[in-house]
N, C-alpha and C positions, 0 to 999 in steps of 0.2 A: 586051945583057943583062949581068948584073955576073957574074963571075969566081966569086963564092963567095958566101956567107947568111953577111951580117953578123950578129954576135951568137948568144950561145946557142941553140940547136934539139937539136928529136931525131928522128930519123929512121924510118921504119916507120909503118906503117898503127897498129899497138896503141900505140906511145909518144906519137902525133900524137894520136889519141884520147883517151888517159890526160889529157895536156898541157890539150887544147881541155876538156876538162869539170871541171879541179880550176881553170879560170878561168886557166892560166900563159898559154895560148897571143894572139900579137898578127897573126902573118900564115900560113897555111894556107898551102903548095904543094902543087900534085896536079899530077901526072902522067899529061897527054891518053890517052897510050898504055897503061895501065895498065887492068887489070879493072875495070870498073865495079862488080862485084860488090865487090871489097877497098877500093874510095873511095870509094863511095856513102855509107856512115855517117859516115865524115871527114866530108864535103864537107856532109853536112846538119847536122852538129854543129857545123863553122864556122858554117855559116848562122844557125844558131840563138842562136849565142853573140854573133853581130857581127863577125866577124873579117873581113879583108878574105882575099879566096882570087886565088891566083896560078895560072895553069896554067903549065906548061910541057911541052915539045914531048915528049919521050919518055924513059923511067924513066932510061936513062942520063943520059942530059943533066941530071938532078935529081940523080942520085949525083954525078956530077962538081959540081953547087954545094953539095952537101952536103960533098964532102971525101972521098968515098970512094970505092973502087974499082968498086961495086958498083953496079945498081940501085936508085931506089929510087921508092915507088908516090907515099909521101905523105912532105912535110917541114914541123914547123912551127915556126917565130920565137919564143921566148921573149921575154915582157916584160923590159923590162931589173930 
């Protein structure tokens, strides 16, 4: 698995959402271990839009390729 998410993203379940439906977004991450309730509409907006969806193992482990200290549920890849 790579170190870090190449290229622009943003982080959280509202900015990945935001992201996926003004058309920016290119690749979804969601977070196996995460609420279903809080990545359900992510994960069906990827779907809908085409984007390819990435799972990974548990919300730290998503913070950590995000860059951050923290948690996080959902990440997603900006177009360049």
């Amino acid at each position: 698995m790579v170190d870090r998410l190449a290229g622009k993203k943003v982080v959280g379940v509202k900015q990945s959402a935001k992201a996926i439906k003004s058309g920016e977004g290119k690749t979804a991450y969601i977070a196996k271990d995460a609420d279903s309730k809080l990545v359900d509409p992510v994960k069906q907006l990827a779907e809908e839009n085409s984007l390819e969806i990435v799972y990974v193992n548990t919300m730290k482990e998503l913070g950590k390729l995000c860059g951050i200290e923290v948690g996080a549920a959902t990440a997603v890849v900006l177009n360049d």
